[in-house]
N, C-alpha and C positions, 0 to 999 in steps of 0.2 A: 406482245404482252398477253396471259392470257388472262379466261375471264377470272381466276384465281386471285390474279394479281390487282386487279379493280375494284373487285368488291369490296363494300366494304358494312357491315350490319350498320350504322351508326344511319346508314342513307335510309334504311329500311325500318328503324327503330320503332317509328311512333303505328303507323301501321301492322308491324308484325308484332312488338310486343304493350303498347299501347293497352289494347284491349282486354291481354291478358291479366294488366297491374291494376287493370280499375274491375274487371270480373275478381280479382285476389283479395281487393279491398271492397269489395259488396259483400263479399260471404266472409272474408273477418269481421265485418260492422254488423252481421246478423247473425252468427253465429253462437256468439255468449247468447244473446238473447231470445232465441227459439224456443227453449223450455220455460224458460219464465215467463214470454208469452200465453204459451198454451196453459200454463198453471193460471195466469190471469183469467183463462174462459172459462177455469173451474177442471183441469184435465189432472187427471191423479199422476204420481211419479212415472209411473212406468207410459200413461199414455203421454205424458208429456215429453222424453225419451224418446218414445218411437216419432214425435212430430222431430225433434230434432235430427234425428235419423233423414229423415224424407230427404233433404239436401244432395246426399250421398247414394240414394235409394231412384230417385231421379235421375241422378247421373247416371248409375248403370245401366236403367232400364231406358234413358235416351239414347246412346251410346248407338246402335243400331238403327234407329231412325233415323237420328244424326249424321249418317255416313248415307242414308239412303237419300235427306235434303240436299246433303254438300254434294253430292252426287250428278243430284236432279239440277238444282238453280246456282250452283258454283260456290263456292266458300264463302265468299262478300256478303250475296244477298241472303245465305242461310246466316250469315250474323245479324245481317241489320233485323232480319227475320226475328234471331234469338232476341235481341240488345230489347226488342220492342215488346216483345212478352215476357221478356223478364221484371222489365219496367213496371210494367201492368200487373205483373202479379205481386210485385214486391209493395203497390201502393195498393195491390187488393188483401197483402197481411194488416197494413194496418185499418182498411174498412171491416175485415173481418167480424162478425156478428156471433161465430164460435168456433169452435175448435175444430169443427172438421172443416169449415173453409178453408181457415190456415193453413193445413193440412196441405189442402189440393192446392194451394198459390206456392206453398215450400217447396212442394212435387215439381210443380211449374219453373221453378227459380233454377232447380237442382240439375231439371232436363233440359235449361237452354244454357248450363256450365259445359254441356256434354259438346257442342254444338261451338261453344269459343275454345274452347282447348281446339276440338280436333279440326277445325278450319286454321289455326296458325299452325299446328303441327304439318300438315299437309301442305302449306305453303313453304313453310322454313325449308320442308323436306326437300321441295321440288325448287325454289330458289335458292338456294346457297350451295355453296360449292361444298365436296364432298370434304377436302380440305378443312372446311371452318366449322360442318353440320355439328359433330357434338360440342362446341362453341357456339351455337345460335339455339340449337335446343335445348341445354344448360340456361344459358341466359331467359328463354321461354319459361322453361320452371322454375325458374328465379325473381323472374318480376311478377310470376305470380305471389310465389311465399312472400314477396315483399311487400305485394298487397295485403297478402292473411295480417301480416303482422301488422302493418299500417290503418286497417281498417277498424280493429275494435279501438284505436285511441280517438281516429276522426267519431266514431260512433258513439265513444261515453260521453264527446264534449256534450254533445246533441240529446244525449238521452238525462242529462243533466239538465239540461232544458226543456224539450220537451216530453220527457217518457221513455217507455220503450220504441213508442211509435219514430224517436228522433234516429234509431238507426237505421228503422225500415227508409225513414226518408235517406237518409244518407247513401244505402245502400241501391237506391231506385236514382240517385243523380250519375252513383259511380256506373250503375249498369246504360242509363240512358246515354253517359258520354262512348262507355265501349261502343255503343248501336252506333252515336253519330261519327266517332273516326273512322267505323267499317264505312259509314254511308258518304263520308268524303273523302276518303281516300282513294284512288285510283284503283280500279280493277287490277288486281294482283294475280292471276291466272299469267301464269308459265307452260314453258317446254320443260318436260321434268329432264334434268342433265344426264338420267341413265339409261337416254334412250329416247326419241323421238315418237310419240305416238299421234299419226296425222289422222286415225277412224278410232272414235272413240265409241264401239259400240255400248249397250246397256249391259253390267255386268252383276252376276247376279252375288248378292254375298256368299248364297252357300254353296255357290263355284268358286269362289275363294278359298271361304274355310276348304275345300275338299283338295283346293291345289297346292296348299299351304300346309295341309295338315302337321309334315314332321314340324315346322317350325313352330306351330301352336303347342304344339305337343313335347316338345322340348324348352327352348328360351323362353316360350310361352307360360310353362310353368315356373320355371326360374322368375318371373316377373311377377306373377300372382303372389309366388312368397314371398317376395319384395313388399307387394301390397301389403302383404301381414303384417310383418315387422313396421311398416309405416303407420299403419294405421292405427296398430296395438300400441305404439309407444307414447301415443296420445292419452290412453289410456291406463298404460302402465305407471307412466311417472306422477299424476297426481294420487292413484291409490296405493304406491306402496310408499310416498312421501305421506300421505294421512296414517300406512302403518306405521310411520316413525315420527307420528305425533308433532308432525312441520303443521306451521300456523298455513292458513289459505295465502296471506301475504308473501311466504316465504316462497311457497309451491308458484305463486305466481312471478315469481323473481329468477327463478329457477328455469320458468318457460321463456322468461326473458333472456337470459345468459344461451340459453341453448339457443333459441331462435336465430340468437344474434352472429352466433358458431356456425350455425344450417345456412346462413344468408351472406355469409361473408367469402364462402368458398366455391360457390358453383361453376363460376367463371373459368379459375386454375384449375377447374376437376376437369371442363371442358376442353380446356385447353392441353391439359393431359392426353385425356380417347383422342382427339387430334392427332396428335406427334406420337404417341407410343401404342394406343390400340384401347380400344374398350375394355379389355380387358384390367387393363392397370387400374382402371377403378370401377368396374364390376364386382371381382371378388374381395377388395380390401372393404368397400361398402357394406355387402354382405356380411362376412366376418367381422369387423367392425360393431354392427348391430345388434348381428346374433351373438357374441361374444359380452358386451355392455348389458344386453338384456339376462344374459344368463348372471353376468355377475350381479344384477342389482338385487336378488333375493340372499345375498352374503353379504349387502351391507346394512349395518346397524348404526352407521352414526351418520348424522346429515355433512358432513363433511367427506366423505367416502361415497354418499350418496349422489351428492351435489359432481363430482368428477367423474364420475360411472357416465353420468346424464348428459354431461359435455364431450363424454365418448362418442356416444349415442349420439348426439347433433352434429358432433362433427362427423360419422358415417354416414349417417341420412344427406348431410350436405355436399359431401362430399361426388354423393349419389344423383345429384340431380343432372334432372334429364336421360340418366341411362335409357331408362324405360322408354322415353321416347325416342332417344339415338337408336337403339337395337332396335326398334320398329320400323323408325328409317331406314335402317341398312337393310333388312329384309325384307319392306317392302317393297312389291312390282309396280313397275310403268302403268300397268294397264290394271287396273280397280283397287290401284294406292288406299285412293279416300274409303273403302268396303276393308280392304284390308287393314286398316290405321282404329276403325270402328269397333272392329272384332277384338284387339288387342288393345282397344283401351278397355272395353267390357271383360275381359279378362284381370286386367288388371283393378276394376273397380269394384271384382267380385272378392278380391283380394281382399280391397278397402272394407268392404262390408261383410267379409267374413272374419276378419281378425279379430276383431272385438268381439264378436259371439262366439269364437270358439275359445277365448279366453275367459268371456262367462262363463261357458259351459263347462271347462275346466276349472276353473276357482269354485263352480257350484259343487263339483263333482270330488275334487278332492283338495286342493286348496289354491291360493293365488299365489303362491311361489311356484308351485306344481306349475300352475299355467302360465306364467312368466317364461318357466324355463322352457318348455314346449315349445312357447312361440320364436325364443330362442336358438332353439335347435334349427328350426326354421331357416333360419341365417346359413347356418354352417350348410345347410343341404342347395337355399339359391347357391350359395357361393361354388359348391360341386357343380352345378348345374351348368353353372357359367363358366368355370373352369372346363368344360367337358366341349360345349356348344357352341362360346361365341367365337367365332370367326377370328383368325390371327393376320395383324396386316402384310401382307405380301414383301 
């Protein structure tokens, strides 16, 4: 029997994805609320925007440090690390005294997200069989979004109660449980299955990127514009539902139906790259998105809009975990966790560049213009990935 045949995720469940559904559900439970916060210290629209930003802004700029902690002290303790400063900063939003504390505690919150993704990704990578892998990292990005969604309802019971500050609490018990499952859980450090590495010397990242390059340079980009299209569609579907004159109620019901689409499919997408190849849902993903996104500046009625949007969720859903599957399959035995760093920070320049280039286009000539843009985007990962990802033998 081999080890294919034993495994099984359900054994490995609360430790490998554990951490990630109570991280998913901390930053849904703070998320609506970052701006209204900062507006509470007296912080104008736009500075209150950019505090909300900080989350995502964090994450990219931890991204590399993050690979250089997991590196140094192993994935476990660079959680219990994270799980403990996050805690701290999430009850130092609500001691805050003004606007720029919150600021620096959001920053804080943002860069120890960086720090629980890429220590389960690195572990799924290296314990599961290669068999199940986009199967366990689907599921990874899955009980994340199930946290996003999960958290801002635990979060309103509480801010119904006590304020804003009831999310913050909410959000500092989910991140303090993440800390304590990393901190009782058994040391999860593996032999990664692609290859036996018994001298682990100190590796440097930017002898990674240099060993790696065509790959950064090719699927690498293919995943940044994945980032775009994700990250843009956040922002696309409340503002061109505001141009079609949907009450806020509706637009919110709207993020519900899609969510529900994004969360119900990651598993069978997984279980797809499995059996047939990353491919099979690489470029249906891609097209998918960029194709719903271009259509949605040609709808006018909220009934054409509302289906356009369950497009769109269901390619994003469909989509989970590629980003991290093709990062597994390409990355090395020997400075995985350096290389897994680099290609989430690519991909989180993604996240924080879609939205400002579709500012920058809606500034420049309009929001349909940059809708479509971002759109096209799709159709180009989808070549990309069509061109690069590896076909299974």
């Amino acid at each position: 029997m081999t080890d294919d045949d034993t495994f099984s995720l359900r054994r490995i469940a609360v430790p490998a994805f554990g951490p990630s559904l109570l991280y998913g559900a901390a930053n849904g439970a703070i998320l609506p609320v970052l701006a209204l916060s900062a507006r509470d210290h007296g912080a104008s629209l736009a500075l209150s925007g950019f505090v909300a930003a900080l989350v995502g802004i964090g994450s990219l700029l931890g991204n590399i440090p993050a690979a250089m902690l997991a590196a140094r002290i192993g994935e476990r303790r660079a959680m219990i690390l994270a799980g403990v400063l996050s805690t701290l900063a999430l009850i130092g939003c609500i001691l805050s005294p003004g606007v720029w504390s919150l600021g620096a505690c959001v920053l804080l919150v943002g860069a120890g997200s960086a720090v629980f993704l890429l220590a389960r990704q690195t572990y799924l990578t290296e314990a599961v069989p290669l068999s199940m892998r986009a199967r366990a990292l689907s599921t990874l990005g899955g009980t994340t979004r199930i946290g996003v969604f999960v958290g801002p309802f635990a979060g309103a019971a509480f801010i119904h109660a006590f304020g804003l500050s009831g999310a913050y609490a909410v959000a500092a018990v989910a991140m303090a449980g993440a800390g304590f499952i990393a901190w009782a859980s058994p040391d999860l450090g593996v032999e990664p299955r692609d290859g036996p590495a018994p001298v682990r010397p100190r590796i440097r990242i930017v002898d990674v990127m240099r060993a790696h390059r065509h790959v950064f340079a090719t699927l690498g980009v293919g995943v940044l514009l994945v980032s775009v299209l994700r990250a843009s569609r956040q922002v696309v579907v409340p503002l061109w539902a505001e141009q079609l004159g949907l009450e806020p109620t509706t637009i919110s019901l709207v993020y519900g139906l899609v969510a529900a689409i994004d969360m119900s499919v990651f598993y069978p997408a997984g279980k797809v790259m499995d059996q047939h190849g990353r491919l099979w849902v690489a470029v249906p993903s891609s097209v998918l998105m960029g194709l719903a996104l271009i259509a949605i500046p040609w709808t006018h009625a909220p009934i054409a809009f509302v289906l356009v949007c369950l497009v769109l969720g269901f390619g994003n859903g469909i989509g989970s975990g590629i980003v991290m599957t093709l990062a597994a399959d390409a990355s090395p035995a020997q400075g995985r966790t350096q290389f897994l760093g680099v290609w989430r920070l690519m991909s989180d320049l993604g996240t924080s560049g879609g939205p400002a280039l579709l500012a920058a286009m809606t500034s420049l000539v309009s929001l349909a213009a940059g809708i479509s843009v971002i759109g096209c985007m799709g159709l180009v990962a989808a070549a990309v990935f069509y061109r690069w990802v590896p076909r299974p033998h």
